[in-house]
C-alpha positions in Angstrom: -27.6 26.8 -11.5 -27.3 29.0 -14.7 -30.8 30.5 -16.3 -28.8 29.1 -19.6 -29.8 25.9 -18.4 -33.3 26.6 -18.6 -33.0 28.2 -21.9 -34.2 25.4 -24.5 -37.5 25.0 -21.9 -38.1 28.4 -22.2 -37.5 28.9 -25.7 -40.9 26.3 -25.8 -42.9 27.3 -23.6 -43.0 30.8 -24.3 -45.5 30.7 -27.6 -47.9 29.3 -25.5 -47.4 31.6 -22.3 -50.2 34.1 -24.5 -52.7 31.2 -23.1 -52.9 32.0 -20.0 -54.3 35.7 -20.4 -57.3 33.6 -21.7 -60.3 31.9 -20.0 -60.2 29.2 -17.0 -60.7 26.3 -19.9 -58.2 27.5 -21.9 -55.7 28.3 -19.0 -56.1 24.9 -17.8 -54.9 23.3 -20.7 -52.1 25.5 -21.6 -51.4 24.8 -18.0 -51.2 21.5 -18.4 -49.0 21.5 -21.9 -46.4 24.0 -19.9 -46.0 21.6 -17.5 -45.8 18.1 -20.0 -43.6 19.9 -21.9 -41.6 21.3 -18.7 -41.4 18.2 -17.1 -40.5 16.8 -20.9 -37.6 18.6 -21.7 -36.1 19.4 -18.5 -36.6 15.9 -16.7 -33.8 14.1 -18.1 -31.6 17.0 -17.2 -32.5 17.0 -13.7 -32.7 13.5 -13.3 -29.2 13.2 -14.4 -28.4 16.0 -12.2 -29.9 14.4 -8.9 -28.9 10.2 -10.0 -25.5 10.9 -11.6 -23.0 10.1 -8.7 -19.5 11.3 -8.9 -16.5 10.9 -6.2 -16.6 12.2 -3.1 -13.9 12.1 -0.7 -14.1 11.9 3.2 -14.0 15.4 4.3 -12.0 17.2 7.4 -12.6 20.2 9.0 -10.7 21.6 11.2 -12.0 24.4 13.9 -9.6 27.0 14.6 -10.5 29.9 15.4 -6.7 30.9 16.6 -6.1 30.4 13.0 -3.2 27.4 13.9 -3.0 25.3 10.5 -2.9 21.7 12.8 -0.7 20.4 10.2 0.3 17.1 11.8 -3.9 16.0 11.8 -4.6 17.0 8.8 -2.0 15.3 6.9 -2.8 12.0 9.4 -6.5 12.3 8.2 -5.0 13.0 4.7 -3.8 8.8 4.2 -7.6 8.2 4.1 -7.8 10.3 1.7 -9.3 13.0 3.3 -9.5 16.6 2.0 -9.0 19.4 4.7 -9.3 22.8 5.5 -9.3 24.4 8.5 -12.4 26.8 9.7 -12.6 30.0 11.8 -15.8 29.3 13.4 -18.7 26.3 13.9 -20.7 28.7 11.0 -18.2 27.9 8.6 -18.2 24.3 9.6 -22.2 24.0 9.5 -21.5 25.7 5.6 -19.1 23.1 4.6 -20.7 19.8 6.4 -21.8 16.7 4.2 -21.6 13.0 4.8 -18.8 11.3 5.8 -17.1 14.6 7.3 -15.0 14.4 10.3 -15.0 17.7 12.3 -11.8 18.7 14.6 -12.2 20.2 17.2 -9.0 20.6 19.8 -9.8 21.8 23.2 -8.0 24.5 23.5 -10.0 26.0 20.5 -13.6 25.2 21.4 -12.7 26.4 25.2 -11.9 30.1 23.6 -15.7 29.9 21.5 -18.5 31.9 22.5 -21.6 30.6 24.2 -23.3 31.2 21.0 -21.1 29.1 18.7 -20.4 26.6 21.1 -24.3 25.4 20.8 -23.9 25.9 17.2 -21.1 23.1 17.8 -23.3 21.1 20.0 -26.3 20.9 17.5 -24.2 19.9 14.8 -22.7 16.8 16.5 -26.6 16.4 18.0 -27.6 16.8 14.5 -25.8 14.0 13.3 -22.4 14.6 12.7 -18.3 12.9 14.0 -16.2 14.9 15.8 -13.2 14.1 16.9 -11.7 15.9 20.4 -9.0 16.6 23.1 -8.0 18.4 25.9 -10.2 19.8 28.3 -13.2 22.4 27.6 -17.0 23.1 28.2 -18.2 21.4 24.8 -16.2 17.9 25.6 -17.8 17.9 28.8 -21.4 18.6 27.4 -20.8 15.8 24.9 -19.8 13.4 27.9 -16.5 13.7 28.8 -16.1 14.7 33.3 -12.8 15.2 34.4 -10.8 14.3 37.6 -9.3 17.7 39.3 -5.8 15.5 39.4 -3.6 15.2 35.9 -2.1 12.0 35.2 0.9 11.0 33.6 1.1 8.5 30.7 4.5 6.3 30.0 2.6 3.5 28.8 -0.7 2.6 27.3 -2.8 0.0 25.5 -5.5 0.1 22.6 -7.8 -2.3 24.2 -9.1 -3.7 20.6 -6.0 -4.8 18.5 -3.8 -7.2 20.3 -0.3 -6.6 21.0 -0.6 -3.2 20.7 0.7 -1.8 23.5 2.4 1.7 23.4 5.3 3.4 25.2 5.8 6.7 24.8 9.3 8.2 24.6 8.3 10.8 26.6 6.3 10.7 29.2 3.2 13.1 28.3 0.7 14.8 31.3 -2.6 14.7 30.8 -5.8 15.1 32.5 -7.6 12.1 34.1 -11.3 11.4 32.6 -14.0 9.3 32.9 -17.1 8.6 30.4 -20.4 7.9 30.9 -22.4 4.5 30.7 -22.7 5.0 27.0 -19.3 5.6 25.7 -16.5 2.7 25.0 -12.9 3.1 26.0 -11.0 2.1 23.5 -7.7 2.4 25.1 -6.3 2.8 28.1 -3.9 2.4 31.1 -2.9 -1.4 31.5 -2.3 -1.5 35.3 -5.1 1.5 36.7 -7.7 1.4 33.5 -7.9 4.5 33.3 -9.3 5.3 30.2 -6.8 7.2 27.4 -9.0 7.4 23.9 -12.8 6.9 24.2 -15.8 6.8 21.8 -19.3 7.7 22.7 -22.2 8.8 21.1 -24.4 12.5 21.3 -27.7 12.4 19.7 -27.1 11.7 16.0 -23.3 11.9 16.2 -20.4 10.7 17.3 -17.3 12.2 19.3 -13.8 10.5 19.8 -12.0 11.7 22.7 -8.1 11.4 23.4 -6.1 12.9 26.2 -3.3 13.0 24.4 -2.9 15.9 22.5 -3.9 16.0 18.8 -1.2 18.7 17.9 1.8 16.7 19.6 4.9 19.1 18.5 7.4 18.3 18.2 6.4 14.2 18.4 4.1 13.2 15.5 1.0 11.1 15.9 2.6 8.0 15.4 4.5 8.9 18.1 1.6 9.0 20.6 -1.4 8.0 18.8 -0.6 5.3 16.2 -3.6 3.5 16.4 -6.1 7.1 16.1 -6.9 6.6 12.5 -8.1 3.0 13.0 -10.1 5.0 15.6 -11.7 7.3 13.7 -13.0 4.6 10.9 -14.8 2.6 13.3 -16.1 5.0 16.3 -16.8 8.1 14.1 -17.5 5.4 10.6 -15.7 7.9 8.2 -14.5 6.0 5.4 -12.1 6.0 2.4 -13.6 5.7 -1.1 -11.0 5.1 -3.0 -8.6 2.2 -2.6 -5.5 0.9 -4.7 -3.8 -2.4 -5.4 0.3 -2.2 -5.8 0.7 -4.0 -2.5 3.5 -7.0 -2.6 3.7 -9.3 0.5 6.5 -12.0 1.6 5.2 -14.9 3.2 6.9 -17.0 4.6 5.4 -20.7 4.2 7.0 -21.6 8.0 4.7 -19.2 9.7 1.2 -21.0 8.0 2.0 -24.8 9.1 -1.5 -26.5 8.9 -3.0 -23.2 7.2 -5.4 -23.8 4.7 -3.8 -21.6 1.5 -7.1 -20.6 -0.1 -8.2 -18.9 3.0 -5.1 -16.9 2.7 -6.0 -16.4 -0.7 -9.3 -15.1 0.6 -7.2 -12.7 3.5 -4.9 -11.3 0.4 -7.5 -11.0 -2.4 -10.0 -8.5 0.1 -6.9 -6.5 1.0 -6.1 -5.8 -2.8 -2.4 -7.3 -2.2 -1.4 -7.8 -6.6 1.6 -10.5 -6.1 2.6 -12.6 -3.4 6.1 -13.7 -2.7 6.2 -17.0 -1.3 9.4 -18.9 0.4 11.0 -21.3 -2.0 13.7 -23.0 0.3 11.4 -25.2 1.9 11.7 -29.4 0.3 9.2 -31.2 1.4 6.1 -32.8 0.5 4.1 -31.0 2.7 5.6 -27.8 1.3 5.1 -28.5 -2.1 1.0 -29.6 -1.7 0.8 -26.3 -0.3 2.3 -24.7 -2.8 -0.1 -26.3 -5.9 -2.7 -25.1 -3.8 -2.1 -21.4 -2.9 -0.6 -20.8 -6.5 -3.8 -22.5 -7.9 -6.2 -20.5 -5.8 -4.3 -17.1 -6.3 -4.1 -17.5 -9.8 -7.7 -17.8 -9.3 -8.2 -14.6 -7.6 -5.7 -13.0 -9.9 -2.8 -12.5 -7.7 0.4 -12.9 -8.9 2.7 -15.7 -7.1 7.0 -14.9 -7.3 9.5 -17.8 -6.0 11.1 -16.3 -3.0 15.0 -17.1 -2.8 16.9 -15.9 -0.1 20.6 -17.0 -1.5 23.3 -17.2 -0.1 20.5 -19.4 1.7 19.2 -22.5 -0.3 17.4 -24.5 2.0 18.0 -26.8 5.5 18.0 -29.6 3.6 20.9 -28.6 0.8 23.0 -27.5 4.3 23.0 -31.2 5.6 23.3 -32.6 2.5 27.0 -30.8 1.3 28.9 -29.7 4.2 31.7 -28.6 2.3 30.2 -25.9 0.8 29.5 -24.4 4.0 30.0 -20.5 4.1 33.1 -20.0 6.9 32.7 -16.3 9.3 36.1 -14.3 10.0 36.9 -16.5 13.6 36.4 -19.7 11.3 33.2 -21.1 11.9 30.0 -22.5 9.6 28.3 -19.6 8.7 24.3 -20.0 9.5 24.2 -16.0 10.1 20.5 -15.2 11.8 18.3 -17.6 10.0 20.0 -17.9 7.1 21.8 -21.1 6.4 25.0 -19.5 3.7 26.5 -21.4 1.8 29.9 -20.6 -0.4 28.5 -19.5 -3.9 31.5 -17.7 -4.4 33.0 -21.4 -5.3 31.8 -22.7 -8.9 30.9 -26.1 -7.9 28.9 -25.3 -4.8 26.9 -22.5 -7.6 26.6 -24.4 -10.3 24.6 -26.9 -7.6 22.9 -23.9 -6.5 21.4 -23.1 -9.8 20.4 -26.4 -10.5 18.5 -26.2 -7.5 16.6 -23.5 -8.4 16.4 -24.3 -11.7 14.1 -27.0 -10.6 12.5 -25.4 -8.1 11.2 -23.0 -10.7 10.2 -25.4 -13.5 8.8 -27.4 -10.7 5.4 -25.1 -9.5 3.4 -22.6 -11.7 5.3 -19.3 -10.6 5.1 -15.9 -12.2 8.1 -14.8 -11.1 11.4 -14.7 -9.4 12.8 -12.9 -6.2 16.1 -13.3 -5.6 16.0 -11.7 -2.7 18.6 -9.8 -0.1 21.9 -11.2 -2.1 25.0 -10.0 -0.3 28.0 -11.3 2.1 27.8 -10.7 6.3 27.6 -8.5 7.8 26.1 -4.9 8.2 28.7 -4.2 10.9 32.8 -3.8 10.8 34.1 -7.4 10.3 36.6 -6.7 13.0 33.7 -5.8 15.3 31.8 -9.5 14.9 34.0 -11.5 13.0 31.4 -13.9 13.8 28.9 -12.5 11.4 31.4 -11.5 8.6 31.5 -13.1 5.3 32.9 -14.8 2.8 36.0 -16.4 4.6 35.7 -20.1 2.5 39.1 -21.3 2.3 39.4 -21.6 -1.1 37.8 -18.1 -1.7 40.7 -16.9 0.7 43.2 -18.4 -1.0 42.3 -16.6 -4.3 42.6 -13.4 -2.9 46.1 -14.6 -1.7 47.2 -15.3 -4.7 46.4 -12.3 -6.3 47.4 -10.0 -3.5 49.7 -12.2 -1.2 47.5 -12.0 1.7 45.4 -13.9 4.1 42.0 -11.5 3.8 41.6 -13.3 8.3 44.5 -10.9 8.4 42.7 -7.4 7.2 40.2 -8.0 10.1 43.2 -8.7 12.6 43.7 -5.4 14.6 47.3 -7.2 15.6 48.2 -8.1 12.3 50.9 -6.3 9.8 48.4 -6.5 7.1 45.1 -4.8 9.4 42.4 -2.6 7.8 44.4 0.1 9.9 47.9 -0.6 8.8 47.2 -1.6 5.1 43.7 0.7 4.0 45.3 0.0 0.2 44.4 -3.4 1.0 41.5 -3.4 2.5 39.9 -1.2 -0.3 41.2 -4.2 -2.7 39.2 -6.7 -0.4 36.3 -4.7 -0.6 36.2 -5.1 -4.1 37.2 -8.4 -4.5 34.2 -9.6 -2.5 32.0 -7.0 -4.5 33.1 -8.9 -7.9 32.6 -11.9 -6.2 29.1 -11.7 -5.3 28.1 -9.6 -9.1 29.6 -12.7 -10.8 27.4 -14.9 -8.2 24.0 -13.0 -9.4 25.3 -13.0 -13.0 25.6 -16.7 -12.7 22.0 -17.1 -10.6 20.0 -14.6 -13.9 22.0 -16.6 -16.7 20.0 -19.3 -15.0 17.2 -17.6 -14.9 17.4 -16.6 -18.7 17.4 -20.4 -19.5 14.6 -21.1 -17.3 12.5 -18.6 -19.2 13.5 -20.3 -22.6 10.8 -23.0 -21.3 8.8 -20.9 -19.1 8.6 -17.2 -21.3 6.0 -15.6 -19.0 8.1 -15.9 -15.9 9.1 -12.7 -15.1 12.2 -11.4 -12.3 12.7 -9.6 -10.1 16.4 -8.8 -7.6 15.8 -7.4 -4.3 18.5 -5.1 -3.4 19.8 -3.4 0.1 20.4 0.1 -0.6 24.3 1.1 -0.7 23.2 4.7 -1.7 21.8 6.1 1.9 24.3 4.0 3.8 27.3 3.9 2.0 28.7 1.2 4.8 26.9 -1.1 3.3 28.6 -1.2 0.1 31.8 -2.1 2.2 29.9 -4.6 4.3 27.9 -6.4 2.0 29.7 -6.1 -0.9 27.3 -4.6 -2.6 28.1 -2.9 -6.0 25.1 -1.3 -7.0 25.6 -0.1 -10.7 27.4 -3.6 -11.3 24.6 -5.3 -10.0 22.0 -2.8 -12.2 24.4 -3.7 -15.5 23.2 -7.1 -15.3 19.5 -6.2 -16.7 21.5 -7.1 -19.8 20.7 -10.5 -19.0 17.7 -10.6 -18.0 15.0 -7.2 -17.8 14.4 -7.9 -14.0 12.6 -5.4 -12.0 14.4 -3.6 -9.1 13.6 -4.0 -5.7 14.8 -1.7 -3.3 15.2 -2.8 0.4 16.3 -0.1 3.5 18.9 -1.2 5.3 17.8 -0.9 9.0 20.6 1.1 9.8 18.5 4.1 8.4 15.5 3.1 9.9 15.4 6.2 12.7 15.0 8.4 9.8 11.2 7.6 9.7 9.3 7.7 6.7 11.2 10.5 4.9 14.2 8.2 4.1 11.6 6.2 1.7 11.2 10.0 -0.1 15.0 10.2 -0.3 15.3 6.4 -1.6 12.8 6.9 -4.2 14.2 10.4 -5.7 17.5 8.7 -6.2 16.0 5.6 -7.3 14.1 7.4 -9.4 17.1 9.3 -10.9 19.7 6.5 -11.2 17.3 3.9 -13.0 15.4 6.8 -15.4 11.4 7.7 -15.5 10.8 4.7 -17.7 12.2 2.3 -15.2 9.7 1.3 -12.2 11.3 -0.4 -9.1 9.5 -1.7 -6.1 10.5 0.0 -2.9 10.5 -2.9 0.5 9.5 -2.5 4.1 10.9 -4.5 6.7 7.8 -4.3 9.5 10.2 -6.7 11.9 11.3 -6.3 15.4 13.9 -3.2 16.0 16.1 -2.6 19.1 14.1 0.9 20.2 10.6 0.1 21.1 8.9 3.3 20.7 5.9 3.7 20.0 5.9 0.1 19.6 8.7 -2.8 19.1 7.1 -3.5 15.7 6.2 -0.8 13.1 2.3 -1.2 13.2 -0.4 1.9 13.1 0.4 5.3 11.8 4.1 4.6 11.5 3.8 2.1 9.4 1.1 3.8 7.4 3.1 7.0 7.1 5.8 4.6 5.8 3.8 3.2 3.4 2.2 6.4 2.1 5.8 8.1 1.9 7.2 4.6 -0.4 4.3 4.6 -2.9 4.5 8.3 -3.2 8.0 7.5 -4.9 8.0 3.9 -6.2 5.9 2.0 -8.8 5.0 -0.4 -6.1 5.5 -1.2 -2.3 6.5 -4.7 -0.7 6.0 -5.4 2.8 8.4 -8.1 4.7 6.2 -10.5 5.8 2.5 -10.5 5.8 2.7 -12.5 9.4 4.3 -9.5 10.8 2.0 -6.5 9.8 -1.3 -6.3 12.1 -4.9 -7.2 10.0 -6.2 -3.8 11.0 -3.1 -2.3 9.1 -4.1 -4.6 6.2 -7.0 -2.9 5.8 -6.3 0.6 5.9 -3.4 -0.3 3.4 -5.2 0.0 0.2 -7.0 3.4 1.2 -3.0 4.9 2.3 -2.1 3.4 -1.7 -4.8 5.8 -3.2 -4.8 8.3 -0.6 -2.8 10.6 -2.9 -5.5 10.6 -5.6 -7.5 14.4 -5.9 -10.9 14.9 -7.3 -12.1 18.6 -8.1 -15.7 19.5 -7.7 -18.4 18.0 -9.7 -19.7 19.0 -12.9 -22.8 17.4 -15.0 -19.7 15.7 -16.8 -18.4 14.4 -14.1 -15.3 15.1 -11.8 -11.8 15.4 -12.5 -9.3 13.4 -10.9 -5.5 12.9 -10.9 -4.0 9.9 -9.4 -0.4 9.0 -9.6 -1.5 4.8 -10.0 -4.5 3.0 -10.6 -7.1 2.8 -7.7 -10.7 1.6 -7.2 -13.2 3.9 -6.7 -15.6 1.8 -4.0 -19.2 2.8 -4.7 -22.0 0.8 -5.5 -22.7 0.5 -9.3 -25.4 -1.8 -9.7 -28.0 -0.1 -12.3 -25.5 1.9 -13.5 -23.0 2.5 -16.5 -19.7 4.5 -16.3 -18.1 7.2 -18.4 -14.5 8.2 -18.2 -14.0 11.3 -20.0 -16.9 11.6 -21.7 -16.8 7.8 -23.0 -18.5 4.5 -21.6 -16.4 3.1 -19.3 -16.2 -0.6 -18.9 -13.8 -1.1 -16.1 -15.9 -1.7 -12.7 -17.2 -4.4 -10.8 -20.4 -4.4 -8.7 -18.2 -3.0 -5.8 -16.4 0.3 -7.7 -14.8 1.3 -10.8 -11.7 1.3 -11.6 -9.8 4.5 -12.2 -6.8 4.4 -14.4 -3.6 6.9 -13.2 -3.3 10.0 -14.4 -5.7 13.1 -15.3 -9.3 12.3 -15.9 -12.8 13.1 -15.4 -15.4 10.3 -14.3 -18.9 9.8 -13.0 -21.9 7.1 -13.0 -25.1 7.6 -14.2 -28.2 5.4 -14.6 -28.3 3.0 -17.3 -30.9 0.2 -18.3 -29.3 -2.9 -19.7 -31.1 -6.3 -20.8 -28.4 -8.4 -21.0 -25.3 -7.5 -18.4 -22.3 -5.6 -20.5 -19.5 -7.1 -20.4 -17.0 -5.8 -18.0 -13.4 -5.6 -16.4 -13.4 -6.2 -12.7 -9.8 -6.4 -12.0 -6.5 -5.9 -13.4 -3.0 -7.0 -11.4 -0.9 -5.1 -14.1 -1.1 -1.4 -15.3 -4.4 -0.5 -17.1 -3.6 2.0 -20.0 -6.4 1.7 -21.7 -9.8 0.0 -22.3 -12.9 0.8 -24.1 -16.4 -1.6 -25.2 -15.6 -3.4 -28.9 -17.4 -6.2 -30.6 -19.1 -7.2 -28.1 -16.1 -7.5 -25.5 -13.5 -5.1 -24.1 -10.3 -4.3 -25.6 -7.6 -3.1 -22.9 -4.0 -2.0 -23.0 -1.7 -3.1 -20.0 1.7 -3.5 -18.8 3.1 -5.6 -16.4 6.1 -7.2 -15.4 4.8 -10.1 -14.9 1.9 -12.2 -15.7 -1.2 -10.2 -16.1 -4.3 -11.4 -14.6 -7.4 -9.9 -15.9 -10.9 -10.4 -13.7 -14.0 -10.1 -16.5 -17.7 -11.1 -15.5 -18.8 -13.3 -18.5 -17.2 -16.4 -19.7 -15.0 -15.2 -23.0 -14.8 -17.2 -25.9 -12.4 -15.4 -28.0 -8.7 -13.7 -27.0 -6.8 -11.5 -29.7 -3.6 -10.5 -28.0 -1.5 -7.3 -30.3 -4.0 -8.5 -33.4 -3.3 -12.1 -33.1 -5.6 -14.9 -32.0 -4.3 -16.8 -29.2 -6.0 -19.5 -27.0 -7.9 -18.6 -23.9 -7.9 -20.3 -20.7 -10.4 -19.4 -18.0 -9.3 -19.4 -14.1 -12.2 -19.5 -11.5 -15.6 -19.4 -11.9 -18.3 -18.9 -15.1 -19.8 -15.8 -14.1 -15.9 -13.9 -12.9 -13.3 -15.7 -14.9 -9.8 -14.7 -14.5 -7.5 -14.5 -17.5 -4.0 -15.3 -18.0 -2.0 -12.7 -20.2 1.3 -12.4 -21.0 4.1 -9.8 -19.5 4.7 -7.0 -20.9 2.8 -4.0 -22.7 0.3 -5.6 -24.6 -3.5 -4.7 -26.3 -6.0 -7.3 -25.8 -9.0 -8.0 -27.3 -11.8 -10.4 -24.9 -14.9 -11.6 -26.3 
């Protein structure tokens, strides 16, 4: 620290330093002043020095003393948020060790180290610290690890703690055989020998997680081999995220929760820091709709955000049996229920205007904030002479309009025998393709003009269209009719918010095709335009690593969308593992940096909102250089962008009052009149989470009624869409 921090002390004490030439009486007391007036003047300084707490993310370090970067770890360790470098030698390590540091340490590194910094390495995992380890050398052995003479080879394997997740490598990978010790925990391994293939174990004070498979997998990636590693190193070798982030949209499908009380799924989505919820809306019974009341009710609650899921062509089982002639036809001239989907002709004006009366009611019905009409497009992702089967729309009276404007039976473009086939007649079939394509954007035209009347009763009910992407796979603006800037004209009608789903013919692409998706996204709709980019985490035909996304893979996917989206929707929450769920929120904020510390603080930049977890009971908050009143017992909430933060002590007789939680954008807030004034945006509904009981609500300078969700001491509010500021009292 700087002598100039000293300075004012100095500047006080000195007259009095001429004392202490003087006699013992004297000394004594001019002793005594030095040291009131020290302690005085300086204490408050140093107090806040040692008690002001500031961000600190989890730490990894890397040993290398071959200099190799280890890229593929570090960036793995990186969607916990930690930050890396890589050091030359344990010395360097011991320098940069503090808590919740995870030290990596590859074998064929710490088998090159002298005997003198290999016990260096020793005593600092003896000492208390988590390493994390492979291969084969002298320091795994000494921490516990004996190996078998014979190497084995590893096709498949199982993580013993998560079910279902069993792995199969695409390559078979050589390794060699190991065994613990009495003390250490396999915590995956060979299903049919149990032989053990990632274990944990303990050495004095620390911790060491071992892994046959390599750590530096070129040219595979850890999701590849290891998908389940960071789930690893969070339990075995407890180093944790500190920051976490909300943005997290989940389908659910009612089907899959039969019997399931909703507000303990409330409970499940609400500690994963999921924002909006979008729940199936094609289900007609009773049953259906008392679980409905219920989950809204107890996630308004909570402050999550509930959207009426419509999967149209689909409308429901029910609305199927009931009109038969308005059943979707395929190409070879059947009923169309496609997958699970049960279509029906909305390309006909009766059967749409029934459609939208339908929803009309569904939506005035139950207390949504939103609409999703979801994955709106014709059969099928493949060439309609391929599967006729699957193709779509073939209703007869859709065919005969075509006819009549083209003299042609459209049965006949996907006839490889006919005069009038794709292959004879391409002029044709390029008319086809947009026929269908005009079809379908009058068909969402119609469904939003409907929706624009619903929100002349229900104002606050925002929308939302989930789109599959034409713009990576251009096939699919053939196949499913899909024309994307018509379909983006229609905002006209109603503002909605774009939803951007991959089609899974791009899938193999791994998680850079959500980077791609978001820069053209991000270029076709403006800056000033936020879209949602969706996941499907479903079955797929290869099944490596796993048949399901789950683990790193789905992680890295995760990471890569909210990089380049405003938000990230997952398809369904019954399909993505509960140990995912957790780490989700961490991946969200994984991209925010903090610089070092100051005694103002530390400066962070976060591309979204996040939740800094720390415990702030006793203590007040400052966000650059201002009280801050946006946290909760449990962290503070950090707004995006560039800003400097820190906690410090602070003595209060009566609780302040204070923001908790915000599902839309937080902008702004500061302490006023006794309450909190905040700036948000949303698209839909904004749900604000304060702990006192407000009395008064201004919203853009104008008193409005309040009404309180949830309990006295953490009532939820209820604000409108939209940017607005907000005055709570």
């Amino acid at each position: 620290m700087s002598i100039d921090y000293y300075l004012p002390v100095l500047q006080v004490i000195a007259p009095f330093s001429f004392c202490l030439q003087r006699g013992w009486a004297t000394r004594s007391i001019c002793t005594l002043v030095l040291v009131i007036l020290t302690l005085f003047l300086s204490g408050p300084n140093i107090a806040h020095a040692q008690e002001a707490l500031t961000p600190q993310p989890p730490q990894c370090l890397v040993l290398a003393p071959s200099g190799h970067p280890y890229t593929e770890i570090r960036d793995t360790l990186g969607l916990l948020g930690c930050v890396s470098r890589v050091c030359a030698s344990p010395d360097e390590i011991a320098h940069a060790l503090r808590p919740n540091t995870v030290i990596v340490a590859p074998g064929v590194e710490t088998s090159q180290l002298t005997p003198v910094a290999l016990s260096k390495l020793v005593s600092l995992v003896r000492d208390g610290a988590s390493v994390l380890i492979d291969g084969k050398s002298t320091f795994n052995m000494v921490l516990g690890v004996s190996y078998v003479t014979a190497p084995i080879t590893i096709q498949q394997y199982r993580w013993a703690q998560i079910e279902h997740a069993t792995i199969t490598l695409a390559t078979p990978a050589t390794c060699m055989q190991f065994f613990g010790s009495r003390t250490t925990t396999v915590l995956a391994d060979i299903p049919d020998t149990g032989q053990p293939v990632v274990l944990a174990g303990r050495y004095g004070a620390g911790a060491f997680l071992y892994t046959a498979l390599s750590l530096n997998p070129e040219p595979l990636h850890l999701y590849d081999t290891l998908p389940f590693l960071l789930h690893a190193v969070v339990t075995a070798l407890a180093v944790h995220p500190i920051c976490a982030a909300q943005g997290l949209e989940y389908y659910m499908d009612w089907g899959f929760y039969l019997g399931v009380a909703p507000e303990q799924l409330i409970d499940r989505l609400a500690a994963e820091g999921v924002n909006h919820v979008h729940l199936s809306a094609w289900y007609d019974t009773t049953e259906f709709a008392l679980f409905a009341y219920r989950f809204i009710a107890a996630a308004h609650a909570r402050g999550i955000g509930v959207v009426s899921w419509f999967e149209f062509p689909m409308v429901s089982e029910p609305f199927w049996r009931q009109h038969p002639q308005w059943h979707e036809v395929t190409a070879d001239g059947k009923d169309a229920p496609v997958a699970w989907r049960y279509h029906m002709a909305l390309e006909d004006p009766a059967c749409l205007e029934a459609v939208k009366a339908y929803m009309m009611n569904k939506l005035l019905t139950f207390d949504w904030d939103g609409v999703d009409i979801a994955e709106l497009y014709f059969e099928s992702p493949y060439p309609a002479w391929e599967h006729p089967e699957l193709a779509t729309p073939y209703y007869p009276a859709f065919r005969q309009q075509f006819r009549e404007k083209y003299g042609a039976d459209p049965l006949d473009i996907v006839n490889p025998s006919a005069e009038n086939s794709w292959k004879k007649r391409p002029d044709l079939y390029q008319q086809w393709v947009a026929f269908r394509q005009d079809a379908l954007t009058r068909v969402l035209a119609g469904l939003l003009q409907q929706v624009a009347l619903c929100q002349q009763q229900k104002p606050q009910l925002g929308a939302s269209v989930t789109i599959m992407d034409p713009l990576m796979d251009p096939a699919i603006r053939e196949r499913l009719a899909i024309d994307l800037d018509s379909q983006l004209a229609l905002r006209k009608i109603v503002p909605f918010t774009v939803q951007v789903e991959d089609p899974f013919l791009i899938w193999p692409l791994g998680p850079k095709r959500f980077v791609t998706l978001g820069e053209k996204y991000a270029a076709r709709l403006g800056a000033e335009t936020p879209f949602i980019i969706n996941i499907n985490v479903i079955d797929r035909w290869q099944g490596t690593p796993m048949k399901r996304p789950a683990g790193l893979e789905l992680l890295d996917w995760v990471h890569a969308a909210a990089t380049h989206a405003a938000a990230v929707s997952l398809y369904a929450y019954n399909t993505v593992l509960p140990e995912d769920g957790e780490l989700l929120p961490a991946v969200l904020a994984s991209t925010a940096t903090f610089n070092e510390g100051t005694r103002g603080g530390v400066k962070y930049q976060a591309n979204r909102q996040c939740t800094w977890q720390v415990d702030t009971r006793g203590m007040g908050a400052t966000l650059d250089g201002k009280s801050w009143p946006c946290l909760s017992a449990r962290g503070v909430l950090l707004p995006s962008g560039v800003h400097t933060i820190s906690l410090t002590p602070r003595v209060m007789e009566t609780p302040a009052p204070r923001i908790e939680a915000i599902s839309g954008t937080l902008l702004f807030a500061s302490e006023r009149d006794g309450g909190v004034e905040v700036r948000y945006r949303s698209a839909l509904c904004c749900y604000i989470t304060v702990n006192w009981s407000p009395t008064h609500l201004t919203v853009d300078g104008q008193e409005t009624p309040i009404t309180i969700l949830g309990a006295p001491t953490r009532s939820v509010l209820a604000l409108p869409l939209g940017t607005h500021t907000v005055l709570i009292r």
